[in-house]
C-alpha positions, 0 to 999 in steps of 0.5 A: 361498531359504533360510530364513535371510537370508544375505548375500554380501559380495565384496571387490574393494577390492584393488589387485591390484598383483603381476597386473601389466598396465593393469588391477586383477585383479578386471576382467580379463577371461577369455572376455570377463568380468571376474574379478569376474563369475565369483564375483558370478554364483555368489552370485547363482544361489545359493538360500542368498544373498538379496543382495550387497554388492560392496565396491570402491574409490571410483575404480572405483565408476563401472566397477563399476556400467557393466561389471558391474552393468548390463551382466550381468543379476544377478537379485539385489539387488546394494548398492555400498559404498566400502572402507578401505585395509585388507581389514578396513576394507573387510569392515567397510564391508561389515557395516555396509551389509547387510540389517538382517535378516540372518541369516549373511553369507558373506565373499568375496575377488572375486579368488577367481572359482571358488568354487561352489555345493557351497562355500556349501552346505558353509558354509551348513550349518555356520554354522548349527551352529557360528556361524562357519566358514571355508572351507579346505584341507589343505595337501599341500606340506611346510611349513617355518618360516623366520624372518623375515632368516634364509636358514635354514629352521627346523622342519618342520611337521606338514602333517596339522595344517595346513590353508590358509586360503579363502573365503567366511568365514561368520559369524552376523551379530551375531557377526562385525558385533560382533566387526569394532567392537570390532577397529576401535575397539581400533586392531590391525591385524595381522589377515589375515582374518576369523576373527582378529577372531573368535578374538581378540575372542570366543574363539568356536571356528571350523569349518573347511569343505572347499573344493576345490583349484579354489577358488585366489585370483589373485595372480600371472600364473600363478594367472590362467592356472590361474583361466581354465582352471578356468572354461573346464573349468566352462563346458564341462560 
């Protein structure tokens, strides 16, 4: 294990709507496992992590701990919390439910089932040095701005300067637990992830770590089909 403790927070509050289907994203199934699984099981193998908290809705908390929880043999401490409306909600109910010694808490969407281990290990080593990293790649489209009501696109933005949003979000603990109070007590609600809470009440600079490509979130039927090939290519190595 690490010599810091390090918590995971996986986020599977979502309602996961755009998938389609009986079911949330987060519990479909690839190769007989939920989603869910794939990202839990990471985070458990990892020797960085020393718990999870998974977050869920409270009308899948029964699911959560019968197919998941007690039907894979986790060898880590895996604590249950109800989340919010909001992702900020639910990543706050997270913070408050972790180790009172912790150290670093690693932030991460559970429809992000790809994540690995060289991720946490990238992110681990800056957050030690920069108290707040975020993990992310360069974007390769061409990117243009169009305005929200207007079919018109406006600029073209540098995609040298621009780099998409992934996770985990990495945060020393005090910093980011302080930084989700003060958000949640101000009333905003405009924040996406969790590097805008930091930014907006600190000011403290975020480092962005590398991912990878494979790193995708499931969003729609098709990232489901891409997320299932990248498992299936990892189980064959």
């Amino acid at each position: 294990m690490s010599e810091k403790f390090c918590s995971a927070i996986v986020l599977a509050a979502g309602s996961g709507t755009r998938v389609g289907g009986d079911l949330k994203k987060q519990y479909i199934p690839i190769d007989g496992k939920p989603l869910l699984y794939y990202s839990l099981r990471v985070f458990d193998k990892s020797p960085i992590i020393n718990e999870i908290i998974l977050v869920v809705s409270e009308d899948d908390e029964r699911y959560c701990y019968d197919e998941i929880i007690d039907r894979f043999s986790f060898t880590k401490p895996i604590t249950m919390t109800i989340g919010g409306a909001e992702r900020y909600n639910s990543v706050y109910s997270g913070l408050q439910s972790v180790n009172e010694n912790c150290d670093y808490v690693f932030i991460h969407d559970g429809a992000r089932p790809c994540v690995d281990e060289d991720i946490i290990a990238r992110a681990y080593e800056d957050v030690q040095a920069f108290d707040a990293c975020v993990v992310g790649m360069p974007v390769t489209d061409t990117i243009r701005r169009v305005l929200p009501g207007d079919d018109c696109a406006e600029e073209v933005l540098d995609r040298n300067e621009i780099w998409g949003m992934q996770t985990p979000q990495v945060f020393e603990y005090h910093l980011i637990l302080d930084s989700y109070s003060t958000y949640i007590d101000s009333g905003e609600t405009e924040a996406t992830d969790d590097a805008m809470i930091v930014e907006w009440v600190t000011g403290h600079p975020i480092r962005i770590t590398e991912g990878t490509r494979r790193n995708i979130k499931v969003t729609t039927p098709d990232d489901l089909l891409i997320a299932e090939a990248f498992l299936r290519q990892k189980k064959q190595r």
